[in-house]
C-alpha positions in Angstrom: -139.6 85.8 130.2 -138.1 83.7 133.0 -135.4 82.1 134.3 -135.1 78.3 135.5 -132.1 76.9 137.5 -132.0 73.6 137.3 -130.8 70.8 138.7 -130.6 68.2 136.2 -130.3 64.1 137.8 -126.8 62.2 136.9 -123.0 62.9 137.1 -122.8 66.4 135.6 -119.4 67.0 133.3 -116.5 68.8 135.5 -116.3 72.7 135.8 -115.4 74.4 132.6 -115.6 77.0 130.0 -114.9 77.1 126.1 -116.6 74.2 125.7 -118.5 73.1 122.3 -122.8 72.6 122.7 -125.0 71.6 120.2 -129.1 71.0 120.2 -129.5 67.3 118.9 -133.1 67.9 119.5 -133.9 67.4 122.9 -130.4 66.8 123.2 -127.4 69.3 124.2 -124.4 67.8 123.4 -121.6 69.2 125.7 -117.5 68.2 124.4 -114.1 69.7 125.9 -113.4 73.2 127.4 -111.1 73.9 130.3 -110.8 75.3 133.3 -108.7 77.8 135.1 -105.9 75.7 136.1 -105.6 75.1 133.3 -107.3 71.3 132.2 -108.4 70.6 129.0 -110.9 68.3 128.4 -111.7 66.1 125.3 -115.1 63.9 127.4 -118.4 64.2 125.9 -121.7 64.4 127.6 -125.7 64.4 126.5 -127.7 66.5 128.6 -131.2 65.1 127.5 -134.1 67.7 128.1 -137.4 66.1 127.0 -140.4 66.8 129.2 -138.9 69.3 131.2 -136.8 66.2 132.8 -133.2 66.9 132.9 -130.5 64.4 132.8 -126.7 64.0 132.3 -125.3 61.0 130.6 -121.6 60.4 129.9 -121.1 59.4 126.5 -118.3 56.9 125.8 -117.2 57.0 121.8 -115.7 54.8 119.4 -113.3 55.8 117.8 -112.1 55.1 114.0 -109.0 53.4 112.9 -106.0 55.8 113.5 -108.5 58.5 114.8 -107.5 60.7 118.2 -109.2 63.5 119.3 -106.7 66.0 121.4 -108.5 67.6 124.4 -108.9 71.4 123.8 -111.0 74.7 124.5 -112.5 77.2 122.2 -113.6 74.8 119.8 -116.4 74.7 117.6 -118.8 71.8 117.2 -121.6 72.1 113.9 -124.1 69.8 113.3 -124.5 69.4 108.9 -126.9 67.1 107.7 -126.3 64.1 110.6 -123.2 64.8 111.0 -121.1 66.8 113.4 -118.1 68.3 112.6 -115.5 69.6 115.2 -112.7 72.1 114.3 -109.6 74.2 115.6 -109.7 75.2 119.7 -106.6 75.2 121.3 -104.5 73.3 124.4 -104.1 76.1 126.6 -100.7 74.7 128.9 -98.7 73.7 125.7 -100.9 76.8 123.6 -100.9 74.8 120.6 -103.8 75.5 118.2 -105.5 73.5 115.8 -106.6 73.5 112.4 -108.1 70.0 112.0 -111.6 68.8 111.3 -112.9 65.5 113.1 -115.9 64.4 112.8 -118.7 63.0 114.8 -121.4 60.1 114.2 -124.4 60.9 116.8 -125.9 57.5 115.9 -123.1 55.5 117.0 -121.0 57.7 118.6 -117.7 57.3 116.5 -115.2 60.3 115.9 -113.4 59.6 112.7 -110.9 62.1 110.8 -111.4 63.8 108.0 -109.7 63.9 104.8 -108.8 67.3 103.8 -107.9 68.6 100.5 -106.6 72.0 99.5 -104.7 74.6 101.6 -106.3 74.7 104.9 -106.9 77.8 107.2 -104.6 78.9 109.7 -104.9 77.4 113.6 -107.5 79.4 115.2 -109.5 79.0 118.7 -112.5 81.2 120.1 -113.8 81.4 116.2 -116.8 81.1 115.2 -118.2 78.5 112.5 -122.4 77.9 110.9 -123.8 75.9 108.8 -123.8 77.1 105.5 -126.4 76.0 102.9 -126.7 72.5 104.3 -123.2 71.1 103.3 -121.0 73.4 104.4 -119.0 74.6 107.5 -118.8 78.8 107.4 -115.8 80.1 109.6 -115.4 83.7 110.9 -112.3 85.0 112.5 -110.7 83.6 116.3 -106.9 84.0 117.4 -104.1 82.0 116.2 -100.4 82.1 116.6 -100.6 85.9 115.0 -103.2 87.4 117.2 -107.3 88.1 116.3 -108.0 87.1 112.5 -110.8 88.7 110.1 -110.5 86.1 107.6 -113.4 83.7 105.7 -113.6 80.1 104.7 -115.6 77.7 103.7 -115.2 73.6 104.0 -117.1 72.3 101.7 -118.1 68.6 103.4 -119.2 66.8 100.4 -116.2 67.5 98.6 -114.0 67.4 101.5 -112.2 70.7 100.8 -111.6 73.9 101.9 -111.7 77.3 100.0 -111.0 81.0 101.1 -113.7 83.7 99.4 -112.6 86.4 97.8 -115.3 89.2 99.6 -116.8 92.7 99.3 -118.2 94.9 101.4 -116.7 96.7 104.5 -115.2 94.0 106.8 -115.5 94.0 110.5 -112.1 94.4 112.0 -110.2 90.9 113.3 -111.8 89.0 116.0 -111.6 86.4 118.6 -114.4 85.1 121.2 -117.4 86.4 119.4 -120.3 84.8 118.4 -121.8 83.6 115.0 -125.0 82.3 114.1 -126.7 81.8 110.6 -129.9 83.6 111.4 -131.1 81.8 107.8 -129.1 78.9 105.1 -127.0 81.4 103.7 -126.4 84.9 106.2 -124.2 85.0 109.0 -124.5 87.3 112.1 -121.5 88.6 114.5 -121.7 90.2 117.8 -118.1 91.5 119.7 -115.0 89.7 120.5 -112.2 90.9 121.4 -109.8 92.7 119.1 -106.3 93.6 118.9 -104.6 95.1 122.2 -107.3 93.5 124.2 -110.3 95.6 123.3 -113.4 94.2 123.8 -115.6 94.8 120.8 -119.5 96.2 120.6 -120.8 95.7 116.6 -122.7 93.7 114.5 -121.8 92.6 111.2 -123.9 90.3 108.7 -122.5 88.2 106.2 -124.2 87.5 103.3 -122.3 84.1 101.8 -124.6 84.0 98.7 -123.0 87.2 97.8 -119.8 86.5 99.6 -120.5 89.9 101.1 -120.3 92.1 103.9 -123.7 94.1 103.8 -123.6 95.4 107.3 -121.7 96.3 110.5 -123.1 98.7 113.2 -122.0 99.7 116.6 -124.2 99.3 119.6 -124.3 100.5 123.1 -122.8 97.0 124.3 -119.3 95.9 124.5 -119.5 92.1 125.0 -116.7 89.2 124.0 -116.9 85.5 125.5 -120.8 85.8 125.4 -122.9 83.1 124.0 -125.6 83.5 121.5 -128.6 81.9 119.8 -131.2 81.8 117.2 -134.8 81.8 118.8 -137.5 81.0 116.5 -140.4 83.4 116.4 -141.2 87.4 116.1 -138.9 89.4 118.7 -140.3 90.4 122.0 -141.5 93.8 123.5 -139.8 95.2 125.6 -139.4 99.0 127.3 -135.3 99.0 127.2 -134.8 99.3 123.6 -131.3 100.4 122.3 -130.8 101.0 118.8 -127.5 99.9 117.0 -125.6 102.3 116.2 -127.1 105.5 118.2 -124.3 106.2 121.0 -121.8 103.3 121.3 -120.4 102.4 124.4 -117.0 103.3 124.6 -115.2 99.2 124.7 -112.2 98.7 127.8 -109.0 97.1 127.4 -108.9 94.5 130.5 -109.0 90.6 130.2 -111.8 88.7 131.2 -111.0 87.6 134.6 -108.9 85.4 136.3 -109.8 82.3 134.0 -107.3 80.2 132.1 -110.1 79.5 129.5 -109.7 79.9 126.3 -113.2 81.7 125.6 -116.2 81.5 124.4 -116.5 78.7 121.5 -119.0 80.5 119.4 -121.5 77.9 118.7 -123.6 79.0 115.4 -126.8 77.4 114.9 -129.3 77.8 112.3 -133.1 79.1 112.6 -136.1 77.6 110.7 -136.6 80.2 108.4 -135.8 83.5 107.3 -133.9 86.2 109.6 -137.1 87.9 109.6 -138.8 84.8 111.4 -135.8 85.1 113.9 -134.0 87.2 116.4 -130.7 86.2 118.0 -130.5 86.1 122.0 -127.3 87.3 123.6 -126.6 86.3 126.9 -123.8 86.8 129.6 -119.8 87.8 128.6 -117.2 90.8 129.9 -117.9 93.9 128.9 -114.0 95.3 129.5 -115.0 96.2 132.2 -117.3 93.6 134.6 -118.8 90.1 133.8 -122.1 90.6 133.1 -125.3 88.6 132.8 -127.9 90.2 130.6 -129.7 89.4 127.9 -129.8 91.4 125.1 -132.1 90.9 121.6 -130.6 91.4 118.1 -133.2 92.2 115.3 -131.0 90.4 112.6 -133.0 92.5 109.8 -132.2 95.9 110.9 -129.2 95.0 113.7 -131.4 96.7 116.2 -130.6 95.6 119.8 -132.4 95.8 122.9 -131.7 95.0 126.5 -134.2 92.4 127.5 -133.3 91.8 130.9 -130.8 93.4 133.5 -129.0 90.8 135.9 -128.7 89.5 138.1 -130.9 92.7 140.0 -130.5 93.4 143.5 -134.4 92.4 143.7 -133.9 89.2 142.3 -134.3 86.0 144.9 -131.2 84.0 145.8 -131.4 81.3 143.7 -133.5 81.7 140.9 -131.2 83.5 138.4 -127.8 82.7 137.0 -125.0 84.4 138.3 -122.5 86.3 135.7 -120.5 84.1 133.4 -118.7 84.2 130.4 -117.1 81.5 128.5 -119.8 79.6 128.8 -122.1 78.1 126.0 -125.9 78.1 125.0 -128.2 76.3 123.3 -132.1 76.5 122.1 -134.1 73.5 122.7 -137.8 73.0 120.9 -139.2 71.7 124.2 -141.4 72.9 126.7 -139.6 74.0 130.3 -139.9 74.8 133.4 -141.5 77.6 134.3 -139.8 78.9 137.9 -137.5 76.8 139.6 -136.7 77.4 143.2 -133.0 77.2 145.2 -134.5 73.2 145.7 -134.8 72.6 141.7 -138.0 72.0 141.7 -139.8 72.8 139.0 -143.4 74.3 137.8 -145.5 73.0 134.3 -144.1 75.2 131.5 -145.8 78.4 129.9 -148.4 77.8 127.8 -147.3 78.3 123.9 -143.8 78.3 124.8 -142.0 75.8 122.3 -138.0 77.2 122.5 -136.3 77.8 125.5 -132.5 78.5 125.9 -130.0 76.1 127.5 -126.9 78.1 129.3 -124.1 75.4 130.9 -121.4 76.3 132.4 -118.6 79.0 132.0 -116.5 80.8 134.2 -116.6 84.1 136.2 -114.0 85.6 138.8 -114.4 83.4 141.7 -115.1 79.8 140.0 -115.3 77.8 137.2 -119.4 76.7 136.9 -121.2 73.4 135.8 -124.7 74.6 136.0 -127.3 74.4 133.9 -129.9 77.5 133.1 -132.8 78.2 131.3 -134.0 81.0 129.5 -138.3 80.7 128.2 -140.6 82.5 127.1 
């Protein structure tokens, strides 16, 4: 299990963090964020990694009759069917926050609005929103006007409407840069955020949408919000620095994240080829409450089990061959072989043998910058 920095050819997109990313394939699709002063952005970019070649392109979109898309940050972007479908993030100098869905053609690259029936769900940013059962977009939670929100909804894209569950189980408290993924078509995972008063937040909650149901939520011994997280295919990895969910939580801080004037992690949810049991979730990077850290940590999403995978970066590490801290950032997984080691130079070895998925990190933000790079996670 390695890290890659690399150094892909073309203009890359302006620092940022809070930005949406989405795997088109071979594709990561990069749109808006912000950066510390703070900018918004609303640009959108194709960072195509086939063949271990990396490459920025700057994509220029059409846009439909009477359509404008407002730059923002803490935005989510999720791909349904061919389709993908942006909603709420927020402006961060005039802190208006949105509640609108746009939508994007990859094939032609036109954004064209929506039209929206029934009440919709309140402005959020720094949510978190899946796929849901092919059709539909499954929100989770993010701040609006009223502070960190718990709440559920489904928008329905067929029918063009949204509705608002009536659930069971017991709820995880109200939420704002977590992460969601749908670790299968109908279940939805959650890992910290930040809550009320600032406190950075260290369970694990499933969502069970079939039953419109909470069935679990366990502590752990990490608090993490503005992380990123992802579905890698495949049975979990060993490794010797397990920590089970749930036996001696870490107690979570109350400081902000930094010096950043991002808006947080977007929460990009993506959806695994099979069952949670063919799956595990990747979390990578974030603030703890109390330092910006860049681990990786491994969520069984059977049991909620989680494990550190790797510490970093170590004092042993070499200059240059793994990311520094970040959060705000986003992450993808690609189904491409990559690189194996990269050097400070970017260059580049043949990939692992057997390794199909590999994880995508770009940008973010720490304490002394806002960062553009790209990383990657194999194994």
């Amino acid at each position: 299990m390695t890290w890659s920095l690399i150094k892909p050819e073309g203009l890359a997109p302006a620092p940022r963090g809070a930005c949406c990313c989405v795997a088109l394939g071979t594709q990561v699709l990069v749109f808006g964020g912000a950066d510390r002063v703070p900018v918004s952005f609303s640009d959108l970019w194709v960072l195509e990694t086939e063949g271990g070649k990396y490459e920025w392109t700057r994509i220029t979109p059409v846009y439909a009759p009477g359509c404008k898309v407002m730059p923002r940050s803490g935005a989510t972007m999720t791909a349904v069917g061919d389709k993908l479908y942006l909603f709420g993030g927020t402006e961060p100098v005039s802190n208006v926050c949105f509640n609108d869905i746009k939508v994007l053609d990859p094939k032609t690259w036109t954004w064209s609005d929506v039209e929206v029936t029934g009440t919709r769900p309140p402005e959020r940013h720094s949510h978190c929103t899946g796929c849901l059962a092919d059709t539909c977009l499954l929100v989770y939670g993010g701040a609006g006007y009223q502070g960190p929100m718990n709440d559920v909804w489904i928008f329905n894209t067929l029918q063009g409407g949204w509705t608002r569950p009536t659930l069971s189980g017991e709820q995880p408290p109200g939420r704002e840069m977590h992460t969601g993924v749908m670790v299968d078509s109908t279940t939805l995972l959650i890992y910290g955020g930040r809550g009320p008063e600032f406190k950075v937040l260290c369970d694990a909650a499933l969502f069970d949408a079939k039953q419109m149901k909470w069935t679990a939520v366990e502590p752990t011994p990490f608090s993490r919000c503005a992380h990123s997280a992802v579905v890698m295919p495949g049975a979990p990895a060993s490794t010797s620095a397990a920590a089970t969910a749930g036996a001696g939580a870490a107690g979570s801080g109350s400081a902000e994240p930094g010096a950043s004037g991002s808006a947080g992690e977007s929460g990009e949810a993506a959806a695994a080829s099979g069952s949670g049991a063919d799956c595990r979730v990747l979390i990578y990077g974030g603030y703890s409450g109390e330092a910006v850290e860049g681990d990786v940590l491994q969520i069984d999403p059977r049991s909620l089990e989680i494990e550190l995978v790797r510490r970093g970066p170590r004092e042993s590490d070499k200059g240059g061959t793994v990311p520094d801290t970040r959060f705000a950032h986003s992450a993808v997984v690609v189904p491409v072989p990559v690189p194996a080691a990269a050097g400070p130079s970017g260059s580049s070895a043949a990939a692992p043998a057997g390794g199909s998925h590999a994880m995508v990190v770009f940008g973010g933000v720490n304490p002394g910058e806002d960062l553009n790079d790209v990383a990657v996670w194999a194994e």
